[in-house]
C-alpha positions in Angstrom: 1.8 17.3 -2.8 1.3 17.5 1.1 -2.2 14.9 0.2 0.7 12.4 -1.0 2.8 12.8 2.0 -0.2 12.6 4.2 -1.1 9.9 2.4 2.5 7.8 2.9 2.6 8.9 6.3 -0.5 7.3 7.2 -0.2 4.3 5.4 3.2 3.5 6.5 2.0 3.9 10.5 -0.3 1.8 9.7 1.3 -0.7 8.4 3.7 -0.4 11.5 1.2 -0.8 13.6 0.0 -4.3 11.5 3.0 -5.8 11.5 3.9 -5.4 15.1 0.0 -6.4 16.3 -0.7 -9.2 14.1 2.2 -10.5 13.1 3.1 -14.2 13.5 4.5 -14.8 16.7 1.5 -13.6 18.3 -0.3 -15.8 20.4 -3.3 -17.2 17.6 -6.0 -15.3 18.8 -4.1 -12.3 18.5 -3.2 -12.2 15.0 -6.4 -11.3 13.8 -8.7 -8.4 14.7 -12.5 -9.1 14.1 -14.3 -5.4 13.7 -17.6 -4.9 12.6 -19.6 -7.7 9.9 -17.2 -9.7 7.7 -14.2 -6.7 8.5 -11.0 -7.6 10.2 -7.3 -7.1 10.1 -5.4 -9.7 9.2 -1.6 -9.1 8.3 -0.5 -10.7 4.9 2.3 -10.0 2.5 2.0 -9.5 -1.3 5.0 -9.6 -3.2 3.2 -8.7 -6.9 1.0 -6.3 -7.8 -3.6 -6.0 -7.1 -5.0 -9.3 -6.5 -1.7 -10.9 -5.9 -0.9 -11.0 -9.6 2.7 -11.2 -11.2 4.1 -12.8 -8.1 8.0 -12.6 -8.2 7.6 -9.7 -10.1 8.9 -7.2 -7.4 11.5 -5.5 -9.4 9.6 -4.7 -12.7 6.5 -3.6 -10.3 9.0 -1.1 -8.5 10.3 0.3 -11.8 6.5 0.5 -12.8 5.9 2.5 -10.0 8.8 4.7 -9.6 8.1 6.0 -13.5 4.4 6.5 -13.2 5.2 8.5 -9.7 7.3 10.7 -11.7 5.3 10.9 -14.4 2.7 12.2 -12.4 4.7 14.4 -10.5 5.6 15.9 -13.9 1.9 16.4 -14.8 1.1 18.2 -11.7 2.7 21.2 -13.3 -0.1 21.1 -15.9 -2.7 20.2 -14.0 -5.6 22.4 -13.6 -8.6 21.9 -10.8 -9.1 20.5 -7.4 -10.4 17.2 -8.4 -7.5 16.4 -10.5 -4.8 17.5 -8.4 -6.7 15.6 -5.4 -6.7 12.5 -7.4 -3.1 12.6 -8.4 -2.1 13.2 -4.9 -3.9 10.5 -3.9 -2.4 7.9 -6.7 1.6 9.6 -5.8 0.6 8.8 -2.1 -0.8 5.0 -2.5 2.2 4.4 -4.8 5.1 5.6 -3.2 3.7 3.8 0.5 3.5 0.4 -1.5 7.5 1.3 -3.4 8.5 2.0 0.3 7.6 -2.0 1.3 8.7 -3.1 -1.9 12.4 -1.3 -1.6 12.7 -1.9 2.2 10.7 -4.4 3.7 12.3 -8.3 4.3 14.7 -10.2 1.5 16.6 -7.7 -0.8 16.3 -4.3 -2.5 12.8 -4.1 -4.1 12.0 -8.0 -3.8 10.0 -7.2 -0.1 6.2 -7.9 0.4 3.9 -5.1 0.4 1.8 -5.2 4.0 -1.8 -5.8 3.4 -3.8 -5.8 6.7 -7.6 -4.7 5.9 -9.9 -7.9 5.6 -13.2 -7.9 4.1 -12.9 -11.6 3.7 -14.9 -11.4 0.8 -12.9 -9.4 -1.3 -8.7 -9.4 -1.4 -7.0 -8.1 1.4 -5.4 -4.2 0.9 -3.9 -1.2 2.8 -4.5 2.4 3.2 -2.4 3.0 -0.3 -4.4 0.6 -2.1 -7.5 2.5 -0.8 -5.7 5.8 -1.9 -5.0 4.8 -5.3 -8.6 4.1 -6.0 -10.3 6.9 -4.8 
């Protein structure tokens, strides 16, 4: 339990931190961050689910995501091992940081954009939740 709450902690402060660095009324050549090889941050907003699929589909998502957190929270009771209990932390933590944007961030209740910020240019851009849930 205290992975998944390090998990929305850190997620949400960095997301924070993206949207008040890169956001759009920043001057242009400080909305994105160029790192190391083809990685950058560069804030975007994704209002459906990986890969930007089911756009407009905020609500359902949420719902989605409130059961399976519960779901898993239920299974934690059952759960035996390290790996196991590490894993589900790490899919509660990713979960509940992305259902935090979608209830609270911009238009109405659960129709905000989640923040994505990490850039690999080549691949669709994510957040430390996303990286969570697939470990």
């Amino acid at each position: 339990m205290a992975l998944a709450v390090g998990v929305v902690v850190a997620d949400q402060l960095s997301k924070h931190w993206a949207v008040n660095r890169l956001r759009k009324d920043q001057p242009i050549d400080d909305r994105t961050i160029d790192l190391i090889g083809s990685l950058r941050f560069n804030l975007a907003f994704n209002k459906g689910m990986a890969f930007s699929q089911g756009q407009g589909l905020g609500p359902l998502i949420a719902v989605v995501a409130t059961v399976v957190i519960v779901w898993l929270l239920i299974s934690l009771r059952t759960t035996a091992g390290r790996l196991n209990t590490f894993g589900i932390g790490c899919v509660i933590g990713g979960a509940a940081g992305n259902l935090i944007d979608r209830a609270f961030r911009q238009e109405a209740w659960l129709r905000g954009g989640v923040v994505d910020f990490i850039d690999l240019q080549w691949f669709p851009i994510f957040n430390l939740a996303d990286s969570a849930i697939n470990v």
